[in-house]
C-alpha positions as CSV (number, residue, x, y, z in Angstrom):
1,X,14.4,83.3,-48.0
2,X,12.4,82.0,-51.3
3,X,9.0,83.8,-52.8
4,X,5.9,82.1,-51.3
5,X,2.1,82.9,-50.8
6,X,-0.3,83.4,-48.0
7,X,-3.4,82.2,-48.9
8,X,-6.7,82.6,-46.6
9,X,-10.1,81.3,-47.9
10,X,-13.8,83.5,-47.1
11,X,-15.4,80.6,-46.6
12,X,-13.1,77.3,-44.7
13,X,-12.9,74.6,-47.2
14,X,-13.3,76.7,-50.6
15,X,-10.9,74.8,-52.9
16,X,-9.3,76.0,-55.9
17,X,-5.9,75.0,-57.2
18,X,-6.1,71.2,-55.5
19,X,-6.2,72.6,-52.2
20,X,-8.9,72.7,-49.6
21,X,-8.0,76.6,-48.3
22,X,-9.6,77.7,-44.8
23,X,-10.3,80.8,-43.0
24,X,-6.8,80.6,-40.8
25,X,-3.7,82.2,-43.3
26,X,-2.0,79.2,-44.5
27,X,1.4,80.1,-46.4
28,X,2.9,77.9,-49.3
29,X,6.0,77.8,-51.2
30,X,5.7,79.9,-54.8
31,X,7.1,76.5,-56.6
32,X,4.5,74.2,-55.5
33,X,1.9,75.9,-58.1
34,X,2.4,76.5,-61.8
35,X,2.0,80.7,-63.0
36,X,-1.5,79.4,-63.9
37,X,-2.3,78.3,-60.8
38,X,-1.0,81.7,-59.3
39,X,-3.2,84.1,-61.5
40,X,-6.2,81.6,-60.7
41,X,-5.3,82.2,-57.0
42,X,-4.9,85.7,-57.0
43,X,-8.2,86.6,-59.1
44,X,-10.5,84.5,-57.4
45,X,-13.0,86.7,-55.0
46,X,-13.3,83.9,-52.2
47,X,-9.4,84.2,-51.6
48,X,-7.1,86.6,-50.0
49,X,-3.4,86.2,-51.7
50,X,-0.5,87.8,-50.6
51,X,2.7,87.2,-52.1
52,X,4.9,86.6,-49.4
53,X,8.9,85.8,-48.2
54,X,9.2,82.3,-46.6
55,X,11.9,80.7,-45.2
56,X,13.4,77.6,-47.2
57,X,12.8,74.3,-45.6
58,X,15.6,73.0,-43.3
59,X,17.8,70.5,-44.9
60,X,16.4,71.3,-48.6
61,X,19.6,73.9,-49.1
62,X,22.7,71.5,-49.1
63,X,22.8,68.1,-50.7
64,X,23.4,65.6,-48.1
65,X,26.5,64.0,-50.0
């Protein structure tokens, strides 16, 4: 399991953070934003953030060699 966050927008589309968020809870790895990016997320009144476990991506957790 890896630290992610579930992000749903207030109004579909609202962007922040180089994403276009919407109104259906999307969920996002914690590494693909910089700790900037996550205080920006978290304080901003048109999103919900919940900081969330997520399940590592399949073949991401052995090196194919």
């Amino acid at each position: 399991m890896a630290k992610g966050l579930r992000i749903v927008a207030k109004k579909d589309g609202f962007r922040r953070a180089g994403i276009a968020h919407t109104s259906e809870p999307q969920e996002y790895p914690l590494s693909k934003f910089s700790k900037e990016q996550v205080e920006q997320l978290k304080k901003d009144p048109m999103l919900v953030v919940q900081e969330i476990e997520i399940s590592e991506p399949k073949g991401k957790d052995k090196d194919p060699k």
